[in-house]
C-alpha positions in Angstrom: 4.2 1.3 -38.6 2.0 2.4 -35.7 -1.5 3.5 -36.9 -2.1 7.3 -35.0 -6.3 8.0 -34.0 -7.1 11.5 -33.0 -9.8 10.3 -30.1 -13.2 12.2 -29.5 -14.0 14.5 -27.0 -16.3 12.0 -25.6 -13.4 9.3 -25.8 -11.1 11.5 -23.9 -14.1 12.6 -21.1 -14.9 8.7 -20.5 -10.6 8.1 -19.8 -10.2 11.4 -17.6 -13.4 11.4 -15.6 -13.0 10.5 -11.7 -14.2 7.7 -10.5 -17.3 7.4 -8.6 -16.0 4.9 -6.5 -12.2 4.5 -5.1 -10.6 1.5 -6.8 -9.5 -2.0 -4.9 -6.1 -0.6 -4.6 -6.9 2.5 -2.9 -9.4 0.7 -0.6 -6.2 -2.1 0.1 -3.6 1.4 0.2 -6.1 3.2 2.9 -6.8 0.1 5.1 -2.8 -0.5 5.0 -2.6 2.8 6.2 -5.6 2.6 9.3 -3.5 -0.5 10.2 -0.5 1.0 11.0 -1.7 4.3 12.2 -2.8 2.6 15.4 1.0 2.4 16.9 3.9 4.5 17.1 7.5 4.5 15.7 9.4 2.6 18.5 6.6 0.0 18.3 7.0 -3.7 17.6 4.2 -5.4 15.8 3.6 -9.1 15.0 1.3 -9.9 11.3 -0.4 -12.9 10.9 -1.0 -13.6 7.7 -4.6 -14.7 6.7 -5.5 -17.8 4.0 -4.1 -16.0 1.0 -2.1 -13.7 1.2 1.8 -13.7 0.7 4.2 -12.6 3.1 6.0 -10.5 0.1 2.8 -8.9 -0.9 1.9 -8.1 2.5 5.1 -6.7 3.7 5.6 -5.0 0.5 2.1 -3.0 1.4 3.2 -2.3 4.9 6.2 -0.4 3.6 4.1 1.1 1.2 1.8 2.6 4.1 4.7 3.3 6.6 6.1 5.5 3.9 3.3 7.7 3.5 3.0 8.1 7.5 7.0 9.1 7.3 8.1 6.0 8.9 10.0 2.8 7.8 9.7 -0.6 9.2 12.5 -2.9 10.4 11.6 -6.2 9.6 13.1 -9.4 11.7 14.0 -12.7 9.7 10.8 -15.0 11.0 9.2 -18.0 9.3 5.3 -18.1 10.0 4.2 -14.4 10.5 5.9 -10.8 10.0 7.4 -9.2 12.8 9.0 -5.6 12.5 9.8 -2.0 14.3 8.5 0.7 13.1 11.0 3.4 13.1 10.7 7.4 12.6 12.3 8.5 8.9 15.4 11.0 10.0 15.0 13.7 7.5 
């Protein structure tokens, strides 16, 4: 069986506070973001990856981003770099 602890009012403060400072991922998220917010849908970009980083983790970010700005990104087949449209969300 589980064991249950009621937690403290200082326990619960120290979980729920806000953070002074954003965390890696929201600095990675917001960069993402910049990134792409310098083109358009219709757009073609090229990525070249840096030492690092995986294509998979990379795309996977750049769809994450391209969400938020209401677009998605039509990426081609390549092997070195990522290459995609970006394309306006039809709502």
């Amino acid at each position: 069986m589980p064991k249950l602890t009621k937690l403290t009012n200082d326990e619960i403060e120290s979980l729920i506070k806000p953070r002074s400072h954003p965390s890696q991922r929201e600095i990675i998220r917001k960069q993402f973001i910049e990134y792409l917010n310098k083109y358009k849908p219709g757009d073609w970009i090229s990525v070249d990856l840096e030492e690092g980083e995986t294509r998979q983790t990379v795309k996977n970010r750049l769809k994450s981003a391209a969400k938020e700005l209401g677009w998605q990104l039509n990426f081609l087949r390549t092997r070195n770099d990522i290459k995609f449209e970006i394309q306006k969300i039809n709502r």
